[in-house]
N, C-alpha and C positions, 0 to 999 in steps of 0.2 A: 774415538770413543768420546761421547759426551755425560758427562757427569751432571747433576741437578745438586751444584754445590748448597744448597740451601736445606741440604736433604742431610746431609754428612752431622755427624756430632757437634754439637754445640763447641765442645772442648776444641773441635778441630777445625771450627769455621772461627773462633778468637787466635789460636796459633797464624791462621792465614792471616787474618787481618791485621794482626801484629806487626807481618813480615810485610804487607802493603805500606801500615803507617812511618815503617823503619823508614823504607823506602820515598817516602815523601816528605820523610823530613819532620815526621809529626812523635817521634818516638825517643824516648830516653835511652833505650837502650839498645845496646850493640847489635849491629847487625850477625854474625858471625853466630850469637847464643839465641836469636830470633830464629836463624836458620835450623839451628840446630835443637832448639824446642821444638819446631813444626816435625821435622825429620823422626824425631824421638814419638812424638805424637802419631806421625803416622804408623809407624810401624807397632806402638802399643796396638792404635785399632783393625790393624793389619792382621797381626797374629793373637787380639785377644775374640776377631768375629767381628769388628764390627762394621768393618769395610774388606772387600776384597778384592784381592794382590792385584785385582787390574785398576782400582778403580787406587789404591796406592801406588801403583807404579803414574800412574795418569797426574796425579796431585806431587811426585817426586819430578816427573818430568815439568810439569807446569812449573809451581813456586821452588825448584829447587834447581833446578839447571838441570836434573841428571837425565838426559836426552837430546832430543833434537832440539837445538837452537830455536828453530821455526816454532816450537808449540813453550818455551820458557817465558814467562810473563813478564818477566823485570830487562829481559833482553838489551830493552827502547831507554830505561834508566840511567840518567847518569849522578851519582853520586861526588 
């Protein structure tokens, strides 16, 4: 599945980018509550309409780990 991440809610493309900047080093705050606002974010737009379960499960598998290794984005990261 390919997603046109540019397309997704405003609210949900700042949560990604959040968990990028954790990741690079450029963020104050904790990875773990980045994670877990993106997750929480998804799943608001998940079950209130405004993304669907595939295009969340796609964005859980991506920045969240929960799937194949091969499609997680942070995988190559070392912290």
């Amino acid at each position: 599945m390919v997603v046109n991440e540019e397309t997704l809610p405003i609210l949900l493309q700042k949560d990604i980018e959040a968990l990028k900047a954790c990741y690079r080093g450029e963020s104050k705050y904790d990875e773990d509550c980045l994670w877990c606002e993106l997750y929480s974010t998804i799943n608001i737009f998940q079950h209130g309409g405004g993304i669907t379960k595939e295009v969340a499960d796609y964005l859980r598998n991506k920045y969240l780990g929960m799937g194949s290794d091969d499609e997680y984005f942070f995988k190559d990261y070392v912290k």
